[in-house]
C-alpha positions as CSV (number, residue, x, y, z in Angstrom):
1,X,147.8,102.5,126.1
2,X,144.4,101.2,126.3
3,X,143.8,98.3,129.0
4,X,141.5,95.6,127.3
5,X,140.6,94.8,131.1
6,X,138.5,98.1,131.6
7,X,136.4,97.7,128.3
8,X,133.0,97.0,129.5
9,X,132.3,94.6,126.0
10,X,135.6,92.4,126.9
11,X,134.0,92.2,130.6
12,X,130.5,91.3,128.6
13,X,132.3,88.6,126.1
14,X,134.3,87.2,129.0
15,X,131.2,86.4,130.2
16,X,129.5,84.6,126.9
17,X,133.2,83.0,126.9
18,X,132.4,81.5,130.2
19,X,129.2,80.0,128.7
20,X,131.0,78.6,125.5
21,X,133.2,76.8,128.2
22,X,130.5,75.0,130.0
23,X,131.7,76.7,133.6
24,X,129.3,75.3,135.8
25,X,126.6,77.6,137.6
26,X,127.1,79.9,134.8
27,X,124.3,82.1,133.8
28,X,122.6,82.8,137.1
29,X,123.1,86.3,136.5
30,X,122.0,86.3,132.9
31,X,119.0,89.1,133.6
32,X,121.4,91.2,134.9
33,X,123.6,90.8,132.4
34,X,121.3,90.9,129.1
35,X,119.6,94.2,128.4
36,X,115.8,94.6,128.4
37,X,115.7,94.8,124.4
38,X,117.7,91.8,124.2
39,X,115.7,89.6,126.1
40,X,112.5,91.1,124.8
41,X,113.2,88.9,121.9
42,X,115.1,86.0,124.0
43,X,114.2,85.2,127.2
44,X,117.3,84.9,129.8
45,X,116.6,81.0,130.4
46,X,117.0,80.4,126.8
47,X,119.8,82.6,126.1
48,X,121.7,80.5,128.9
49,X,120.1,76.6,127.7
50,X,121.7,77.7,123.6
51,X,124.9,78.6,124.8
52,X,125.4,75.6,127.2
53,X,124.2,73.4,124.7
54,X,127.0,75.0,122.2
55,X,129.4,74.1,125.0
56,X,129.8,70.7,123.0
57,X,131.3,72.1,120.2
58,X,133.9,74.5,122.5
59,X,135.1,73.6,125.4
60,X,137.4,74.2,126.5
61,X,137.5,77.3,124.9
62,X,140.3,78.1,122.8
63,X,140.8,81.6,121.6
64,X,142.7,82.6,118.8
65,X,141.9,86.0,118.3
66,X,140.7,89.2,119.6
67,X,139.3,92.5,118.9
68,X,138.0,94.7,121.6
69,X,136.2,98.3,121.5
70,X,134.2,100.1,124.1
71,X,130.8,98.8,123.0
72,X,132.2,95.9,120.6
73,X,134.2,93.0,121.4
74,X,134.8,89.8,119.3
75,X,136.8,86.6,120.0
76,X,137.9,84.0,117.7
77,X,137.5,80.8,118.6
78,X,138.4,77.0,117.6
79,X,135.2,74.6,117.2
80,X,136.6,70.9,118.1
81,X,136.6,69.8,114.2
82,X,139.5,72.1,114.2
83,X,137.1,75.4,112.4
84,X,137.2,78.8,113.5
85,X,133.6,80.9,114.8
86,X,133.6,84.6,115.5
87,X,131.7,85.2,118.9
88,X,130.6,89.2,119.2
89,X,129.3,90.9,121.7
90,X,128.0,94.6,121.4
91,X,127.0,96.5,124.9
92,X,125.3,99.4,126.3
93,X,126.9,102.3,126.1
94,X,125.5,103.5,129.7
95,X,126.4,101.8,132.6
96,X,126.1,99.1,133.9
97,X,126.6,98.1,130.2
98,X,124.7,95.3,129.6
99,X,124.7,93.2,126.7
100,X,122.5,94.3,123.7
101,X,123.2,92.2,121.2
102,X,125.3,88.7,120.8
103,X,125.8,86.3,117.8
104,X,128.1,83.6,116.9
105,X,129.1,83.0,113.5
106,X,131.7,80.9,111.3
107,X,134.8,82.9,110.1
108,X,133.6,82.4,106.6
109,X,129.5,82.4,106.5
110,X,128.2,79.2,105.6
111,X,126.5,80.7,102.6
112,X,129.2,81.8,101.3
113,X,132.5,80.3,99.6
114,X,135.1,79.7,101.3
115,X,137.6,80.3,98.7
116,X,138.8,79.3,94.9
117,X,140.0,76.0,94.2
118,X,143.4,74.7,94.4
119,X,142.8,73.3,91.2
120,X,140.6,74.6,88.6
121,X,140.1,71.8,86.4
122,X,136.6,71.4,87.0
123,X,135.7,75.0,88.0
124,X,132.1,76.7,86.5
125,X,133.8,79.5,84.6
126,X,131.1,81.8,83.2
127,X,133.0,82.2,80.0
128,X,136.5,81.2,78.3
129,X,139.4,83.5,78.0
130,X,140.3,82.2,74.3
131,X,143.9,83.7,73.3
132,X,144.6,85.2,76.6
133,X,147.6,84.7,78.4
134,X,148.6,84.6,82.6
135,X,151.6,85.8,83.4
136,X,154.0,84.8,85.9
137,X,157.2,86.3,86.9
138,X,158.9,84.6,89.0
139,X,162.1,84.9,91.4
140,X,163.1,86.4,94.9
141,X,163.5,89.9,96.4
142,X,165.8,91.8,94.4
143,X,166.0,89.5,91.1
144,X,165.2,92.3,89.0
145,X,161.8,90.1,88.8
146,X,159.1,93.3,89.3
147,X,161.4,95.8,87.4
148,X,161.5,93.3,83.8
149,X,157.8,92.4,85.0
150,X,156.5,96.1,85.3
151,X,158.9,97.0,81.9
152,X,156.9,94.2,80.0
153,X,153.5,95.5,81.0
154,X,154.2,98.9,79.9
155,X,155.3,97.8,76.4
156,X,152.6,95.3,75.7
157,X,149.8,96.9,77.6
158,X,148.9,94.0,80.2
159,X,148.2,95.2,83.6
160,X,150.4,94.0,86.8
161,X,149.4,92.9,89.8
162,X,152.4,92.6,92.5
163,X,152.5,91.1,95.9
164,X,154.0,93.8,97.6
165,X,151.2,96.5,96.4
166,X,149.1,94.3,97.3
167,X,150.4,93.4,101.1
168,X,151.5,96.8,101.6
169,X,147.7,98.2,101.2
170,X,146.5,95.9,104.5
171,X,149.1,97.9,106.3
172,X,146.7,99.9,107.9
173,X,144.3,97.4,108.6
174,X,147.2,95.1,110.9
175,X,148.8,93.4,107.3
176,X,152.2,92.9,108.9
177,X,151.1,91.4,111.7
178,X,148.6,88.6,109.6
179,X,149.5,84.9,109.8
180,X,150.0,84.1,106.6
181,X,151.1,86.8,104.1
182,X,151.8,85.5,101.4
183,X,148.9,83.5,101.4
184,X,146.9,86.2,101.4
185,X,148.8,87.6,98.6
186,X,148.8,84.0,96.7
187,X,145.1,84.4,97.0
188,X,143.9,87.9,96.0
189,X,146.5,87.1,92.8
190,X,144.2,83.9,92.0
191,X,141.5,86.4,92.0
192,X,143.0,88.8,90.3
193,X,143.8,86.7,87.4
194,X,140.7,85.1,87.2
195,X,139.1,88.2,86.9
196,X,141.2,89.1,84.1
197,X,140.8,85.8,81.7
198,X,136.6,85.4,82.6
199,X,136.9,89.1,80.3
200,X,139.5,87.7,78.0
201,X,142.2,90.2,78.5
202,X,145.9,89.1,79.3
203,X,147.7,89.6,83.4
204,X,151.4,89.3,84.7
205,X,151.3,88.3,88.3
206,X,154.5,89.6,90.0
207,X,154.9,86.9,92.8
208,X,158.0,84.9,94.0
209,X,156.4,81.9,93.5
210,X,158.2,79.1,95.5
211,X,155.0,77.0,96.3
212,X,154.7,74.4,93.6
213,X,150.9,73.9,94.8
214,X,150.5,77.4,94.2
215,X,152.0,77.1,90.4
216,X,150.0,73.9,89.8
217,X,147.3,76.2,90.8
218,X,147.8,78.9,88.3
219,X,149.0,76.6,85.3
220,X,145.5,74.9,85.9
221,X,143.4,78.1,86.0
222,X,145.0,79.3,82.6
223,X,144.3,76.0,81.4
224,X,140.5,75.5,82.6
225,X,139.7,79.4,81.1
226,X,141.5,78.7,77.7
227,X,144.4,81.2,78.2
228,X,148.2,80.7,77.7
229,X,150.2,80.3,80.4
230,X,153.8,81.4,80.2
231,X,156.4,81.6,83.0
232,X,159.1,83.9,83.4
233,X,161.7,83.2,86.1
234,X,164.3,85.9,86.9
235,X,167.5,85.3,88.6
236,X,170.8,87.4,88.8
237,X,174.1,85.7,88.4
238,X,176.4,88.3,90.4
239,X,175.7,88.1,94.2
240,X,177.1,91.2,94.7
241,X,174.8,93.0,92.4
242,X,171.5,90.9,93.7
243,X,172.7,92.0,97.0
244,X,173.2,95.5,96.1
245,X,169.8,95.9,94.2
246,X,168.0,93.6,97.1
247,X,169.7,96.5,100.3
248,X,169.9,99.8,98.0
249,X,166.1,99.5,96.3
250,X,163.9,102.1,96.8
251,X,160.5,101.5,95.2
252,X,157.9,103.9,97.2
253,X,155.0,101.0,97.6
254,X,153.1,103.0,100.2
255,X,153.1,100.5,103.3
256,X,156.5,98.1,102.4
257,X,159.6,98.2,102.9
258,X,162.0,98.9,100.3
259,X,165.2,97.0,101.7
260,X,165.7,93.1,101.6
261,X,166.8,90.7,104.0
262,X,170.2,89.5,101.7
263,X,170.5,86.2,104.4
264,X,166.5,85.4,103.9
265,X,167.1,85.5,100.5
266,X,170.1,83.4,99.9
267,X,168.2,80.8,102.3
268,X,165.2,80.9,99.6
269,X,167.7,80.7,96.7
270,X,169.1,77.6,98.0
271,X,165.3,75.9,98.4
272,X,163.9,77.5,94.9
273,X,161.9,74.9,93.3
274,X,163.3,74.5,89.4
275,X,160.4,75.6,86.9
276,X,159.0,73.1,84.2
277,X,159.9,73.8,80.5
278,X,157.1,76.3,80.0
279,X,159.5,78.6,82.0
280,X,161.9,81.2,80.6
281,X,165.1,81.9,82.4
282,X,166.3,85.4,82.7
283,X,169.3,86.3,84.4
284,X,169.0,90.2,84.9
285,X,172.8,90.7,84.9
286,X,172.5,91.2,81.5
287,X,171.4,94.2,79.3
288,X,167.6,94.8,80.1
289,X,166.9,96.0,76.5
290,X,168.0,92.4,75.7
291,X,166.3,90.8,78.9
292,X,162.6,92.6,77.5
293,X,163.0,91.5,74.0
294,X,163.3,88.1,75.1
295,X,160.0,88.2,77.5
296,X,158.1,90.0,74.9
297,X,158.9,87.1,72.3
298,X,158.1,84.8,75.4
299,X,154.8,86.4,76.1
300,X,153.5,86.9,72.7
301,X,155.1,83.9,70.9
């Protein structure tokens, strides 16, 4: 197992950390630590008067994440109003591994935006998605919600986007150790759908769906691009079957799981926010022929 301690860029950004704190007598040493092409552009004394003057917005330092190389090393840290800057710190590769380049930047670029609105009603769409529809099917793990959802996009040709796919393709880049999952999934889904109605074309989002912001969210992004927005909730009546289907499923999403958690889910069941009246109930105990004929109508209608 690598030891963070012996990286010579966590030594390096330990150092810039102490800075960003406002440890007094700090920066002393700051030509020794700064490389030659590094201070050729930024002298040593003002290197160390910028970073003690950005103390004020730090310290104390609080770091909330990390990501450490040989020659690369960044921190994640909390401004006082409660923001988050990314500090990195890139080194020499020779010894004694001095530091070549630095920067500090927010977690989402100031020039950029952050993210979509929560509510859409006054969102600059480039064009209207006249006589589209959004999608949702709704319900919790093992409902039979992605098997009716993924059945209904075959038949009427409208493309599914699911949040498992979705949250098992971040696997590999640390996905089931983020934060906030299903945020993340809540958000490439907004996306997603956006996409879809700017070009006028119809999307099912296959997505529990238990946050009421997050369906006041999507009712009023269907709304402000012209689409319809239908809503299909899927429940099953049996226990014993939901709980079969939730621990026997085997679905092959590269990076998920395929068995459910049947406590978690009972636990959800007894919280599940009720739909409004734009929502059609399906309870998946019975035929799916006649469960797809009614969504279909639903969809279409």
């Amino acid at each position: 197992m690598q030891r963070f301690a012996a990286s010579p860029a966590l030594a390096r950004l330990e150092w810039i950390l102490d800075g960003l704190d406002g440890k007094p007598g700090w920066g002393a040493d700051a030509s020794d630590v700064l490389a030659a092409a590094f201070t050729a552009v930024v002298t040593p004394e003002r290197y160390v008067e910028v970073t003690r003057g950005r103390a004020a917005h730090y310290a104390p330092v609080v770091a909330v994440g990390l990501d450490v190389g040989e020659t690369t090393a960044r921190a994640r840290i909390l401004r006082h109003d409660g923001t988050v800057d990314v500090v990195s710190c890139v080194v020499e590769a020779a010894r004694p591994h001095r530091i070549a380049s630095t920067w500090v930047t927010g977690l989402v670029p100031a020039d950029l935006t952050s993210r979509l609105p929560a509510d859409f009603t006054d969102y600059d769409l480039s064009s209207a998605a006249t006589g589209a529809r959004l999608v949702v099917f709704s319900g919790l793990p093992g409902s039979g919600k992605s098997t009716l959802a993924d059945a209904a996009g075959a038949e009427l040709g409208i493309p599914v986007f699911a949040t498992d796919w979705l949250l098992g393709a971040l696997t590999p880049f640390g996905g089931r150790h983020f934060e906030a999952p299903l945020e993340m999934a809540e958000e490439l889904l907004t996306t997603l759908a956006l996409r879809q109605l700017v070009a006028g074309q119809y999307v099912i989002l296959d997505h529990p769906t238990e946050s009421v912001a997050t369906r006041d969210r999507w009712r009023s992004l269907a709304h402000r691009a012209g689409a319809q927005f239908r809503v299909v909730v899927c429940h099953c009546s049996d226990p014993q079957i939901h709980r079969a289907r939730l621990e026997g499923r085997s679905r092959g999403i590269p990076g998920w799981h395929n068995a459910g958690d049947w406590q978690n889910v009972q636990q959800r069941l007894a919280n599940f926010p009720s739909w409004q009246e734009e929502a059609l109930p399906v309870d998946t105990v019975q035929p799916r022929t006649r469960s797809l004929a009614a969504v279909k109508r639903h969809i279409i209608g």
